[in-house]
N, C-alpha and C positions, 0 to 999 in steps of 0.2 A: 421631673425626677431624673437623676444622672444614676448609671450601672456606675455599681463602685469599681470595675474592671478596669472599664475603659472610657466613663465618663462622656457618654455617650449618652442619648435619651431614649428612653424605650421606646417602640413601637407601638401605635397603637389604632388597632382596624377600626376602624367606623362602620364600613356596612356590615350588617345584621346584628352591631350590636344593641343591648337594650339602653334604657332609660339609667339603670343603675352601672350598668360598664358605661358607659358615655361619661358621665358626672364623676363616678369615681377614677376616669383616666385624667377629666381636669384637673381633681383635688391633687391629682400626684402628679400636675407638669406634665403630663404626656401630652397635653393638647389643648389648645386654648378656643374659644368661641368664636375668632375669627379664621382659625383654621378649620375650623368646622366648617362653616358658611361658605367658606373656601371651596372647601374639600365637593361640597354639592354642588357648586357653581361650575367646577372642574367635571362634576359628571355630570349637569345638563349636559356640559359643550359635548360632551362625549358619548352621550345616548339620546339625547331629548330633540331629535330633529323629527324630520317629517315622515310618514310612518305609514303612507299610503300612494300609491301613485292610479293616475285615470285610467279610467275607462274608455277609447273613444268610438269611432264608428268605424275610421280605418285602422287605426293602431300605429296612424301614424306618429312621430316624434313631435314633443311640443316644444318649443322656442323657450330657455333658461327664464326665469320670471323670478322679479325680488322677493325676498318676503320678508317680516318682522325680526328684529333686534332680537336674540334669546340668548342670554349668555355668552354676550360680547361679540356674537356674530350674526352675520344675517341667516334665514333659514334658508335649504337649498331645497329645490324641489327636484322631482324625478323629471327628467325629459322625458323618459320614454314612456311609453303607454301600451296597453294592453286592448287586443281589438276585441270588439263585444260579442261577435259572430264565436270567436274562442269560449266564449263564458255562459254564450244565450243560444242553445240548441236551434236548430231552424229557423233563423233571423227572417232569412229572406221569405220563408211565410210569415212575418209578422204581419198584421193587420189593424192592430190596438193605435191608442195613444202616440204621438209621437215619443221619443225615446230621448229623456234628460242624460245625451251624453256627457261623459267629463271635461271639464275645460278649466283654464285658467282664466282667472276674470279678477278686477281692483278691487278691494273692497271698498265698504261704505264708510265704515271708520278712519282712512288712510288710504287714498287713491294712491299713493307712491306704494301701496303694498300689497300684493297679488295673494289670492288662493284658492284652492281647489273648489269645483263646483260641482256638480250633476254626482254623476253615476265613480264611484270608487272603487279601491282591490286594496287587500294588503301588499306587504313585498317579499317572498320567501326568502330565509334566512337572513331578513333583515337586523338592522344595528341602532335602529332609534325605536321609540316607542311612545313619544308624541305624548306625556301625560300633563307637562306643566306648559299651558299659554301665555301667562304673566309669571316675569321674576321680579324678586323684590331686589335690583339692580338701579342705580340712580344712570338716568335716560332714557332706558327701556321698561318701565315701568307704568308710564304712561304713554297714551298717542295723543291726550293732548297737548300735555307737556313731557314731549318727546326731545333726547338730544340735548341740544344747550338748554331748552327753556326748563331742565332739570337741572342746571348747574350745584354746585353748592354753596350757600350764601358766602363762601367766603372766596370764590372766586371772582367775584364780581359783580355787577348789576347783568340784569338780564337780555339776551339781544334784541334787537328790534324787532317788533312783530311777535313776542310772545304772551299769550293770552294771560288777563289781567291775575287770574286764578292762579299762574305756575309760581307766585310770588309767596303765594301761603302755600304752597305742593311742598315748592322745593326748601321750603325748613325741617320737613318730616325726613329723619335720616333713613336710609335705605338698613337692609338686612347688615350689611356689613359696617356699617357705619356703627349704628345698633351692637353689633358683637366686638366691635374696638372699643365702643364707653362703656360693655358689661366687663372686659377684661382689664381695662384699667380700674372699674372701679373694684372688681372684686378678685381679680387677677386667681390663685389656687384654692380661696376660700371662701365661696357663697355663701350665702345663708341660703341652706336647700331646705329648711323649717319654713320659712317664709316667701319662698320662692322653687317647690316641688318640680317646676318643669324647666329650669333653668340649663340656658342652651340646647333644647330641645328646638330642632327645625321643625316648623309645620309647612303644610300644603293645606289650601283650603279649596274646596269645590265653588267654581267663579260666582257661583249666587249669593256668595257670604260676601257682604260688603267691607270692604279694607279700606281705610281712608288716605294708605299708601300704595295702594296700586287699584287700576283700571276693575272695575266690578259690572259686567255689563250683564251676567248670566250666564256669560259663554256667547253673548249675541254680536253679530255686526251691525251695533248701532250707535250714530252718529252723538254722541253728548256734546252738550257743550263743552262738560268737564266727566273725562269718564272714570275717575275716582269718587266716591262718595265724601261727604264733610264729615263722616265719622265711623268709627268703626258698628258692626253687629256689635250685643251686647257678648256675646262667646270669643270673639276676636279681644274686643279688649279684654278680658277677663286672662284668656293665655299672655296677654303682653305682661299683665301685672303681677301671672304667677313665674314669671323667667322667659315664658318661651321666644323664639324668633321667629316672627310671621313672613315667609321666606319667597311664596311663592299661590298663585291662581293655579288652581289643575281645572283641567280640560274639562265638561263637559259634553251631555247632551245639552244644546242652548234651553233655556228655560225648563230646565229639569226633566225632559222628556219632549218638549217640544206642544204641551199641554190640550193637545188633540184641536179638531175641527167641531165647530157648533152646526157647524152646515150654514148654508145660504146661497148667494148669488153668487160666488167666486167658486171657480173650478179651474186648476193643475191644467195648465195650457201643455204639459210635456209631463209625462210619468215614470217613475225610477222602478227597474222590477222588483229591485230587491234594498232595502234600506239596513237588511241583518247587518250589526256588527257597528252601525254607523252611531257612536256613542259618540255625536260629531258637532265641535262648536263651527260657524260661519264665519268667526275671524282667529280661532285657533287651529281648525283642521282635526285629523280624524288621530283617537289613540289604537292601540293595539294590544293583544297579548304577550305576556311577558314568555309564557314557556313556547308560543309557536304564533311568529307576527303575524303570518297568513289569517289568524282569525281571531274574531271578536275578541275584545278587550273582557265583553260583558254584555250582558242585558238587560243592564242600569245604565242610568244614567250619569254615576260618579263616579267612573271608570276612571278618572284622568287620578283619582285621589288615589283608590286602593292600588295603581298601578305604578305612581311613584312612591309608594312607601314599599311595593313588593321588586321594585327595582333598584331602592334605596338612592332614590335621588331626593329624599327626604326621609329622617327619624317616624313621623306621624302626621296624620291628613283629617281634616273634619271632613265628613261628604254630607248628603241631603238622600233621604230616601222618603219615595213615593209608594212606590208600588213595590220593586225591587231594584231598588238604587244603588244602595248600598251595600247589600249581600250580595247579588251579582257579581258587581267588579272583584269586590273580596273572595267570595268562591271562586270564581275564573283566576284566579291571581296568588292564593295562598296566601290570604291573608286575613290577622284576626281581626274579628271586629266585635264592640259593643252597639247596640239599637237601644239607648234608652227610651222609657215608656215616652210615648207623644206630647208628656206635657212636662217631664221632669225638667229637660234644660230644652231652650227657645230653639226654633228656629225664624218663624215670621216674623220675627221686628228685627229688619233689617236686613233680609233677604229677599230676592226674587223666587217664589216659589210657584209650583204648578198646579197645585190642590192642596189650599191650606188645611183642608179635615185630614188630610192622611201626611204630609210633608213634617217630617221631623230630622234631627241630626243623627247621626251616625260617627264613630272614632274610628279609624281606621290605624293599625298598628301592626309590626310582627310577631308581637306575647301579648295574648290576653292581659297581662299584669301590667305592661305599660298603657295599654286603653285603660284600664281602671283605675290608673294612678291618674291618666287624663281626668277622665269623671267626676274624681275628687275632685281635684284641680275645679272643675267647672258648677260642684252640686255639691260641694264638701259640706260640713257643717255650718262653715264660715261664707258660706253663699247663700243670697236667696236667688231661689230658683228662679221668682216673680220676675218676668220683662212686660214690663204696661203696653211695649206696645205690640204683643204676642196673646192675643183673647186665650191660648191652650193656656198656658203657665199658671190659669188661676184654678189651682190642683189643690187639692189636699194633701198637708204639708208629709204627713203621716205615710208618703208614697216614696217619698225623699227619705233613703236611709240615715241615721243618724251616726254612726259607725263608722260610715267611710266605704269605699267598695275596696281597695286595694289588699285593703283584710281576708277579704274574701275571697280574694283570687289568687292566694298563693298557697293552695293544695300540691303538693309534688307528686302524686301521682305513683303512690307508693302499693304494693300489693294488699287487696283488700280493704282500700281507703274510703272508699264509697260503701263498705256494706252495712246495711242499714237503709240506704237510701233506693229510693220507687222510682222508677222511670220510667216514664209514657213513650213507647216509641208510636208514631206517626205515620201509619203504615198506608196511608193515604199518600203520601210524598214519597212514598217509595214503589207505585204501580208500575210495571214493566210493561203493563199494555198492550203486548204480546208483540212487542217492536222489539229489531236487535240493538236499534241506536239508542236504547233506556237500560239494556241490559249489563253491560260492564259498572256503568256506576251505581246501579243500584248492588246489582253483586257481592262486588267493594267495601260498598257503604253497610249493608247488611253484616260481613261477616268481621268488618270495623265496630260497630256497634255491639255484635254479639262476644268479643273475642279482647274488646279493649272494656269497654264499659261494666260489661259483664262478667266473662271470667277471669281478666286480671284485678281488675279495682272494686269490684263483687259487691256492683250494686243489682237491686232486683229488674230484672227487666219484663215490663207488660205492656203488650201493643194491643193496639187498635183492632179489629176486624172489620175491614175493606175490605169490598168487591174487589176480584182481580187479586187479592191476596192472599195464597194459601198459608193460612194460619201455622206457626212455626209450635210442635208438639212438645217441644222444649221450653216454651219460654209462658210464662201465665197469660190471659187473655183478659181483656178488661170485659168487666162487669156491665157497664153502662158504658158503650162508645160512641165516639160522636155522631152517629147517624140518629141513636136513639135519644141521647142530648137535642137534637135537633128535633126529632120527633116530638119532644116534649113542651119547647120553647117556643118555635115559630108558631102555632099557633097562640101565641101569645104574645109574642113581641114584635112577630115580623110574616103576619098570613099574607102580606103582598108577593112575598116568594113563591109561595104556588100556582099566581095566575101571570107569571111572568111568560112573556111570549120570544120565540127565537126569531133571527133574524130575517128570518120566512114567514113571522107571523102566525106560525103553528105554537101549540102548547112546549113549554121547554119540560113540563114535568106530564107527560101524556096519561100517564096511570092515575093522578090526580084528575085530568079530563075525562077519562071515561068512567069516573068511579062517581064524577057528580051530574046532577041533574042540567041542564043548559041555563049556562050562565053569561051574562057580558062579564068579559073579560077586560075589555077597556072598551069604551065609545065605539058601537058600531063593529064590535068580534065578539058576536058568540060564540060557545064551545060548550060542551060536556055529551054526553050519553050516556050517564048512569041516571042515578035515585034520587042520590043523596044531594040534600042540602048542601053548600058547601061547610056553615059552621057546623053538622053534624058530622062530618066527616074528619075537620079538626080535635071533633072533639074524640073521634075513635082513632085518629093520631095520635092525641098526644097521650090516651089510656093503650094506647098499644096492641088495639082490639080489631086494627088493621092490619096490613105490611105497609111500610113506608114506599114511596114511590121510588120506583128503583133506580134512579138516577139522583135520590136527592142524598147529597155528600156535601162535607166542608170545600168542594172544587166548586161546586157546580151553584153554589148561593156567591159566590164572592164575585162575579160582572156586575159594576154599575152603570147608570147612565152617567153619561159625560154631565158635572155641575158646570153652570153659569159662573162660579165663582172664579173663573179666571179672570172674566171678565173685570171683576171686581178687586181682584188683587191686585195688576200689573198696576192699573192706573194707580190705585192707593201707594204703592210702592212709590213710583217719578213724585207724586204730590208731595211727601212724606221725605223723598231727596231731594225734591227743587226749594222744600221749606228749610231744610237743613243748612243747603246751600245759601238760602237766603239768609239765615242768623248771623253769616258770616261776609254777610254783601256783597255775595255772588247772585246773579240770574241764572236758571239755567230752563231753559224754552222745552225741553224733551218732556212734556208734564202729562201727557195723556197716549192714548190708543192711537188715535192719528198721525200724531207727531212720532210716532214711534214708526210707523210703518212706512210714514216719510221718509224717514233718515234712518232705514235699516235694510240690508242684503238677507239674501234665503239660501243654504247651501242647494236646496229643492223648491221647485216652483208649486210643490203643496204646502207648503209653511208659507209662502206667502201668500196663496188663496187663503190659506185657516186663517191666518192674522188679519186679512181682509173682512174674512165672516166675523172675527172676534170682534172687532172694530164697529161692527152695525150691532151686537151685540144692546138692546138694552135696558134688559129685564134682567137680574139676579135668580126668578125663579127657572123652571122648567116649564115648556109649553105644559096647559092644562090636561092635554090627553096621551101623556105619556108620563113614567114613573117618575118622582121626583130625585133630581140628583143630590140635594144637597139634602133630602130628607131620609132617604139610602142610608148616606151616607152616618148619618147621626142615629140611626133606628140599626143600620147592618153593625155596629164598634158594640151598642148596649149587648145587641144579640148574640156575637163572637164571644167575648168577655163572660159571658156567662154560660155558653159553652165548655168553654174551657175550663171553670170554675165547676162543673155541674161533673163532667170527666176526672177533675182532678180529686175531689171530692169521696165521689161515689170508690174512686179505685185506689184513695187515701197516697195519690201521688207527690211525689216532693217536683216534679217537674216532668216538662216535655223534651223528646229528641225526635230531629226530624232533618232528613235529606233535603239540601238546598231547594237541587235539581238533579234529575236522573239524568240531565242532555249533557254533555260536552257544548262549549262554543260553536258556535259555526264560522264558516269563512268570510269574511269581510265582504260584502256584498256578494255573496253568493245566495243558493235557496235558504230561506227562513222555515221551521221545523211546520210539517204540514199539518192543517186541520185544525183546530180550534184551539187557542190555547191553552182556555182552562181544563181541557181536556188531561196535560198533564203537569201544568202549573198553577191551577188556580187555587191547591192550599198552601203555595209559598205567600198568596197574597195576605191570607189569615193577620201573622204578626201585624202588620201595615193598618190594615183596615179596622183592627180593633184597640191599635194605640199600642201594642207590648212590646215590652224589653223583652230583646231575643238578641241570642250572644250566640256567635259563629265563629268555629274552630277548624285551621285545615285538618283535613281527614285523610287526605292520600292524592295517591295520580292512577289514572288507567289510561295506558298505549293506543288502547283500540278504542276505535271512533268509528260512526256511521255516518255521513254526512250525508243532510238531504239533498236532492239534484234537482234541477230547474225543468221544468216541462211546459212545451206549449199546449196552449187550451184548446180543443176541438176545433174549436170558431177561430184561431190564430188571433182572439181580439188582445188576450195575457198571457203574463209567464205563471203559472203556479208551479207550488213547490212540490215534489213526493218523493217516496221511501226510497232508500238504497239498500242492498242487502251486499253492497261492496265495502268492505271496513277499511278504514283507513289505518296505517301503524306511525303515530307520532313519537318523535324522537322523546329520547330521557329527559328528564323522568318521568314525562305524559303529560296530561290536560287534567290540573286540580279537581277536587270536588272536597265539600266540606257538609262537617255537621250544624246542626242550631239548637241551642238550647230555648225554651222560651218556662214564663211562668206567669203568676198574674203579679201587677205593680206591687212594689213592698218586697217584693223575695227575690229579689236582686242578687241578695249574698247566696241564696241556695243555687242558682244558676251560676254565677261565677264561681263558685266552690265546686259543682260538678265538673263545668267547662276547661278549668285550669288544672283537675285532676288528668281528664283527661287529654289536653293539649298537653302537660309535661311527663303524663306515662305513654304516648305515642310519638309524640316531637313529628311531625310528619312533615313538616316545609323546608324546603329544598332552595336557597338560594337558585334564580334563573341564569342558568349556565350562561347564557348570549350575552349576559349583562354583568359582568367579572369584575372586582375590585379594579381600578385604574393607578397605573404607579405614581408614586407618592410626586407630587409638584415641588 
């Protein structure tokens, strides 16, 4: 579009616009889809470098060292280092483990290409923030056809020595390439009917397999070919509704790094502190967007929520396990959708780390453009079904028919919600009697009481939790979860009350002494009461007891580690070396072994776990301990109907509930002390029982308590404990956000709340460090 003045083209900002400013500057000429792709490309180079520098023993200087291609240039690492005696109180009485200093070392993928190893820091008032590993750049997009052996077929045959595979890579056009054949073909007039997400850039979390760039999980390992033969079935589906698959974000490698089964391998050197380390082994480590010095998150899809909230991308898929994906998102201010577990895929055709609880996540800056994703991915005109995804075989009836995008455009006007019942979650909001829980719950409390309630004047009823003085003002729910629970587990899940801690003592003690001497597993007795045990459920669940005073939605949701890693990673290589094969390719990476052949460990415990995982070869659980994968399938019926039995009884339209009371902590510094279900374990809730839960930033608070590192009596470790010294972080502060959740099917209720109130508070703050870049 030319100004009639001076014929001239309008201006027109990219970062923090939405989905609907993006699209409507193309129809008017203000910007074309290769300037977009452009324009990102320009702000990797400009923020997306390396976002951590070592730890070492002296602190001395480390020697420049190469690193991967990212956006036209190579990655520069820090020289200098940080000594650990600085970081680690009383070094010189250590007496523990040897100590995984920081170093620089080749990786396994790419010996010409060096990266960070052992023990890390962030960098204060740092300028990169390390979120995208892979760009969708022709040369840099693969390592195995790296450089020329990505030429374009029109430059000529291929050079000598490039693997037989870079011959079918390099017809797949790159990002850019891609956004010059959408601009010629559609130049100021899309068909945005037919193609909803057009020129939309994504970021994808590396376990989603892209058949145009390298998909390893985030891991450093060796492929034949370390692209897949075809896309996930959610990849392709964004290609055919417009979008431009742009870019690999950062993980945790394998989603988490999918824990230790135990065995013969044991951590030859140990790292004290791994907080903050949302760390791939050939990507390196991301960061926070409002303050580098600390955690990105504590998810594992950090790399996603952190380039959409630095806007070095429109929108990002991630992967959530546990807390994957709200994590990065809460630490980062930014919104997200958690469809239910089986609505759209994620296991067919991803690397994942516990397929019972692993689903996708939309990562976006307006609730309204994750929901127009949604569409895009579960619309009418989709079947949700992926054959090769066992969750997706859902009842169709859970998939609205509607559309979510409908539903998410409440403006958040006075008195918009009234009518509407909201469950607050006063479980996720314990203070604990800590000051480091205290600002964000504060916050979050008089956000909830002051947005939700007396401007948009929906009814607010909360929970009654221990540790929570019940608010005089607001109504109290009739049946809350504790008594939900009271009435359930013994019916669907009595294994929870002979559950033992990790001392082998009673986890619920008031349940032991209230029954007669019981085994408890193989060779542990316990009780010193009366009663039976089934007699004792049965005055549970009639209420003719008190429940045991520790049992809460925190303290049910630990499970045992499942075998089912085991079973996935291989199924995964088999499933791509067969892929590869259709296409008459070999490719030899097809099992556990071979994997741990031809792969690097940022920590010498991921490569003892992968060793254990490796002898791995039973899918059940040993016989005398609780079963994991049957936990896992017996704890989702139980949650689910919790939450249904609360919603219910107190005729709720929906849940609201506090991510997390903690602020980040510092990139390898102390990790929040004591247990963690203690103050996170009903963010695990959504996860564990499959729900759509929708997350809206909520604010920033200044003050922070960070935990500090302490030696252990014995000098054998570092453990973490309290500070009562606050920290004051710069403007605007350290995020924290709400969550909506409900049960499958009420989708629209939850984004229609959500969207009310993300556009009557508008709370996200583009990140000052990270500034629009002047125009190329």
């Amino acid at each position: 579009m030319k100004d009639q003045d001076t014929g001239a083209r309008q201006e027109f900002q990219l970062e923090e616009a939405t989905i609907d400013q993006m699209q409507s500057a193309i129809c008017a000429g203000q910007i074309t889809c290769v300037e977009i792709v452009q324009h990102y490309i320009d702000r990797a180079r400009a923020y997306n470098g390396v976002a951590s520098m070592l730890i070492t023993e002296n602190g001395e200087a480390v020697d420049p060292a190469p690193g991967t291609l990212r956006a036209g240039a190579a990655l520069r690492f820090p020289t200098k280092t940080i000594k650990a005696a600085d970081l680690l109180p009383d070094l010189d009485r250590y007496k523990g483990k040897p100590l995984e200093f920081g170093r620089m070392e080749p990786t396994a993928s790419d010996p010409d290409v060096m990266q960070q190893y052992g023990m890390i820091t962030g960098i204060e008032n740092g300028t990169q923030v390390n979120a995208l590993g892979t760009l969708n750049i022709r040369g840099e997009r693969s390592v195995t056809c790296k450089g020329d052996f990505d030429r374009h077929p029109d430059d000529g045959p291929l050079p000598e020595g490039a693997p037989a595979v870079c011959e079918i890579f390099r017809k797949l056009p790159d990002a850019l390439e891609i956004a010059a054949e959408m601009d010629a073909q559609w130049g100021t007039s899309p068909d945005l009917d037919a193609m909803p997400l057009y020129g939309v850039v994504f970021s994808f979390k590396d376990p989603f397999d892209t058949k145009d760039m390298r998909s390893t999980g985030a891991a450093d390992a060796r492929y034949d070919m370390d692209a897949p033969a075809r896309d996930h079935q959610l990849v392709d589906r964004l290609r055919r509704k417009g979008a431009i698959i742009f870019a690999k974000a950062i993980n945790t490698e394998y989603n988490g790094r999918g824990g230790d089964p135990g065995g013969a391998y044991t951590a030859d050197k140990v790292l004290p502190s791994t907080l903050g380390y949302q760390r791939s082994s050939w990507g390196g480590n991301p960061c926070n967007v409002y303050d580098t010095t600390r955690s990105a998150s504590l998810g594992s899809s950090s790399g996603s929520a952190v380039s959409v909230s630095a806007n070095l991308v429109m929108a990002s898929l991630g992967e959530e396990t546990r807390a994957s994906c709200r994590g990065p998102s809460n630490h980062n201010s930014v919104a997200l959708i958690l469809p239910h577990k089986a609505m759209i895929g994620f296991d067919g055709g991803a690397i994942g780390a516990d397929i019972y609880c692993d689903r996708t996540g939309i990562h976006a800056r307006k609730i309204a453009d994750a929901a127009k994703i949604l569409d895009a991915l579960a619309g009418p005109d989709e079947s949700t079904y992926d054959p090769r995804d066992v969750f997706t075989t859902v009842p169709r009836s859970t998939v609205l028919k509607t559309g979510y995008l409908e539903a998410a455009r409440r403006l958040g006007a006075e008195g918009s919600l009234k009518g509407k019942r909201i469950g607050i979650i006063r479980e996720s909001m314990l203070r604990t009697g800590l000051k480091m829980t205290q600002p964000i719950v504060d916050a979050a409390d008089a956000e909830i009481r002051t947005v939700l309630g007396d401007h948009l004047g929906a009814t607010l009823v909360e929970s009654r939790a221990a540790g929570w003085n019940g608010d005089s003002g607001l109504e109290q729910m009739s049946v809350d979860f504790t008594t939900a629970l009271c009435r359930l587990v013994p019916v669907f899940m009595p294994e929870i009350l002979f559950r033992l801690t990790a001392s082998g003592e009673p986890l619920f003690p008031d349940f032991a002494a209230a029954i007669a001497p019981t085994e408890f597993m193989p060779g542990k007795t316990f009780g010193s009461g009366t009663l039976a045990p089934i007699d004792y459920c049965i005055k549970l669940a009639e209420g003719l007891i008190p429940p045991p005073s520790n049992l809460n939605i925190a303290t049910i949701q630990p499970q045992e580690l499942a075998m089912a890693f085991r079973f996935h990673i291989p199924q995964y290589l088999v499933r791509r070396a067969a892929d590869w094969a259709e296409l008459g390719v070999k490719e030899t990476l097809v099992d556990f072994k071979s994997l741990n052949a031809r792969s690097k460990f940022w920590g010498d415990d991921q490569r003892a776990a992968f060793k254990n995982w490796e002898e791995v070869t039973d899918l059940r659980n040993p016989l005398d301990q609780r079963q994991g994968v049957n936990e896992r399938i017996m704890l989702r019926e139980l949650l689910r109907r919790v939450d249904m039995m609360v919603i219910l009884e107190n005729e709720l339209d929906c849940f609201v509930r506090l991510h997390t009371p903690l602020a980040p902590g510092k990139i390898g510094g102390a990790a929040e002390p004591g247990a963690r279900h203690n103050m996170r374990g009903e963010a695990f809730y959504g996860p564990n029982a499959g729900l759509t839960e929708v997350l809206i930033p909520a604010g920033y608070v200044r003050t922070v308590y960070d935990p500090v590192f302490r030696l252990s009596d014995d000098g054998t470790e570092y453990i973490s404990d309290y500070s009562d010294e606050p920290t004051i972080v710069a403007e605007p502060g350290m995020p924290f956000s709400l969550v909506f959740r409900a049960e499958p099917g009420m989708e629209d209720t939850i984004l229609d709340v959500a969207s009310a109130y993300e556009n009557a508070s508008m709370r996200r703050v583009m990140p000052p460090s990270f500034p629009p870049i002047p125009k190329s």
